[in-house]
N, C-alpha and C positions, 0 to 999 in steps of 0.2 A: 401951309402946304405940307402933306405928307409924301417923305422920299419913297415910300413903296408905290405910290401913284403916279405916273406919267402925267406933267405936266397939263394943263387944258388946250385942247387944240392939238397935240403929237399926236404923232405918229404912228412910235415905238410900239411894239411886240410886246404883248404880258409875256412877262417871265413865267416857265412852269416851277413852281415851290416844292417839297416834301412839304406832308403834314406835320406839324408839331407834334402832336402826338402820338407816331406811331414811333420813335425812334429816337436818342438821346445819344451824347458823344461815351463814347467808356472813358476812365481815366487816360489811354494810352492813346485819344483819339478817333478810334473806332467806332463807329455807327452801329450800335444792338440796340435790336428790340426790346420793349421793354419784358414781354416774355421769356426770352432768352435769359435776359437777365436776371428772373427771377425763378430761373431754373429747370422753366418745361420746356418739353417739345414742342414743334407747332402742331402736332396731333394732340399734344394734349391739352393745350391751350383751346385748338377748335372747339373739341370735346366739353369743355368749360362752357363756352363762349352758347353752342349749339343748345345746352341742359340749360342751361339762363332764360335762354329767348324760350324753350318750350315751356318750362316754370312760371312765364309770365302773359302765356297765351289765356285766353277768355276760356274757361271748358270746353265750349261747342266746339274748340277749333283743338283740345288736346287731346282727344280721342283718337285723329289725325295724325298728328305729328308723333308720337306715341307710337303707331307701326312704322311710320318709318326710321324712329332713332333705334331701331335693334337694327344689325347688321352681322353677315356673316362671310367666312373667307371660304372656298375651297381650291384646297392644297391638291395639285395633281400631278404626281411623279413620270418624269415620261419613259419609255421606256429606250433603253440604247440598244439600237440594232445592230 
């Protein structure tokens, strides 16, 4: 019998878990990511994460994904009245 399983025949509520591997104790306790820990941003982890998955798409489908991974901001000063 495993204690993560509720007995046969109960009742009991599954417990909701964290993933094991999204998150790890720090020495002092603390729950970071493993990103964090390794010293990026979560922008720049997505960023990683994003060029991966395109990097491993079939051609047909990278000519796609390709316009959409450019992106641009526009910055617009308002004026004070």
């Amino acid at each position: 019998l495993r204690p993560d399983l509720p007995a046969a025949g109960s009742r009991a509520e599954p417990t909701l878990r964290r993933p094991r591997d999204s998150v790890r104790p720090s020495p002092r306790g603390i729950m970071v990511a493993y990103w964090r820990q390794a010293g990026l941003s979560y922008i720049r982890y997505s960023q990683i994460c994003a060029k991966a998955v395109r990097d491993a798409l079939k051609t047909e489908f990278k000519a796609s994904a390709e316009k959409t991974s450019s992106s641009s901001v526009k910055i617009v000063k308002v004026k004070k009245e």
